[in-house]
C-alpha positions as CSV (number, residue, x, y, z in Angstrom):
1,X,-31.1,42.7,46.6
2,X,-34.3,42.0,45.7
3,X,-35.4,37.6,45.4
4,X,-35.9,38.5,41.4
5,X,-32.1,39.9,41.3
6,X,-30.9,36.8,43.5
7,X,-32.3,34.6,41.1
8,X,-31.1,36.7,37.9
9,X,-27.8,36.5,39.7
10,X,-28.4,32.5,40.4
11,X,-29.5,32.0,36.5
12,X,-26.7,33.9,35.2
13,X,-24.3,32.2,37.4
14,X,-25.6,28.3,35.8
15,X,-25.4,30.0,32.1
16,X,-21.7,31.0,33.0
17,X,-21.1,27.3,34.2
18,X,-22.7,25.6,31.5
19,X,-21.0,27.4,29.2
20,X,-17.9,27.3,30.5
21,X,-18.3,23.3,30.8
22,X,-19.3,23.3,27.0
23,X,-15.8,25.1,25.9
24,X,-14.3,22.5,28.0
25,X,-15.1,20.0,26.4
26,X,-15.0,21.5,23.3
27,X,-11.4,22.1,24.1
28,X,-11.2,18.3,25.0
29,X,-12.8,17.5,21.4
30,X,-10.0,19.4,19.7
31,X,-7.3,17.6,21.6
32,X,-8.9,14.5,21.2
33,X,-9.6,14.9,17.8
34,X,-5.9,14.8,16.3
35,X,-5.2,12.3,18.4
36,X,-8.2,10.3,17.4
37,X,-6.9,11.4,13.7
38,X,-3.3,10.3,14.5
39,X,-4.8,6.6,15.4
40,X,-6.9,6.3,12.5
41,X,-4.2,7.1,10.1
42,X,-1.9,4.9,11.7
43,X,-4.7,1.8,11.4
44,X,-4.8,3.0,7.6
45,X,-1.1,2.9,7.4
46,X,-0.9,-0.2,8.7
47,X,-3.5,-1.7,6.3
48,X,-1.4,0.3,3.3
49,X,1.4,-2.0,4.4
50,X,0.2,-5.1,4.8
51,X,-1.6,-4.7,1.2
52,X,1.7,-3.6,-0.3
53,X,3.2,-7.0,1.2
54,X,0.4,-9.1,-0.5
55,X,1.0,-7.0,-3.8
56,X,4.5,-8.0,-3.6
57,X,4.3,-11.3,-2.5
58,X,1.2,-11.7,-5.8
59,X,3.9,-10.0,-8.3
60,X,6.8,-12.0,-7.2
61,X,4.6,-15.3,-8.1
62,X,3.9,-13.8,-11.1
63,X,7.5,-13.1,-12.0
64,X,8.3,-16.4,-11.0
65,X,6.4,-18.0,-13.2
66,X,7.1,-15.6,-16.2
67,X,10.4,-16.2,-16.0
68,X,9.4,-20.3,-16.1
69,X,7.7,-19.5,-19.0
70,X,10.5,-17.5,-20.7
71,X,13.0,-19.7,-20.0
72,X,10.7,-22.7,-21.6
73,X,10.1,-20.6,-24.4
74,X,14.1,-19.8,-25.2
75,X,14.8,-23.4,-24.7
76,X,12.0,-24.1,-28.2
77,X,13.9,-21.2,-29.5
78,X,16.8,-23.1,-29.2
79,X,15.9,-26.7,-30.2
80,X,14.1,-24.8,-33.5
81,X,17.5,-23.7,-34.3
82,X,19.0,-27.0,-34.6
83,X,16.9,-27.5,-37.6
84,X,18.5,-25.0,-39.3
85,X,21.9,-26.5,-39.0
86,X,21.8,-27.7,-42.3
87,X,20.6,-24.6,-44.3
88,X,23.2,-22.1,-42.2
89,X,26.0,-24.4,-41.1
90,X,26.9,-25.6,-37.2
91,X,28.7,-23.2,-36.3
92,X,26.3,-20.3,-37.1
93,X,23.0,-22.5,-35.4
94,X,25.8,-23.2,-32.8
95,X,26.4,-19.4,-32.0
96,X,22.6,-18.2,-32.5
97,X,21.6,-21.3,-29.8
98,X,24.4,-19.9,-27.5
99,X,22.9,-16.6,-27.6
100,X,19.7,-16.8,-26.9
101,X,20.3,-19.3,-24.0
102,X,21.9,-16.7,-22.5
103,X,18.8,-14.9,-22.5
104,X,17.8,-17.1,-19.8
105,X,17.3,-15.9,-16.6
């Protein structure tokens, strides 16, 4: 062999290796990748959750005090009634006054 063909042969041998090395680590990339993927999704998960608990935790203050509010605005209801005892008799202010304090919650 002649010192050009050795170092042909030498050249070739590095391109092999080099490439060889690059599909490794593209190999690694594309293992790595899901798992990279995996994590992030399970980082967005857990963001997902902890904004669904604040959400809930918001909307059950809300409904709290929508129900406070109800529940003052049924007792009016009721007290109005009593001034109508006179025009539609006791017993029929009685029974509208009993229904709509059930209303309550």
């Amino acid at each position: 062999m002649t010192p050009e063909d050795e170092e042909f042969t030498r050249i070739e041998m590095e391109s092999r290796v080099k490439q060889e090395y690059v599909k490794s680590m593209n190999r690694k990339r594309q293992i790595a990748e899901p798992q990279d993927a995996v994590v992030h999704l399970m980082d967005e998960l857990a963001i997902a959750r902890i904004a669904v608990r604040e959400l809930g935790d918001r909307l059950s203050k809300v409904e709290k005090s929508n129900t406070q509010v109800r529940n003052e605005t049924l007792d009016e209801v009721t007290h109005e009634f009593e001034k109508l005892a006179i025009a539609f008799g006791v017993d029929t202010v009685h029974s509208f006054m009993i229904f709509v304090r059930e209303m309550k919650e």
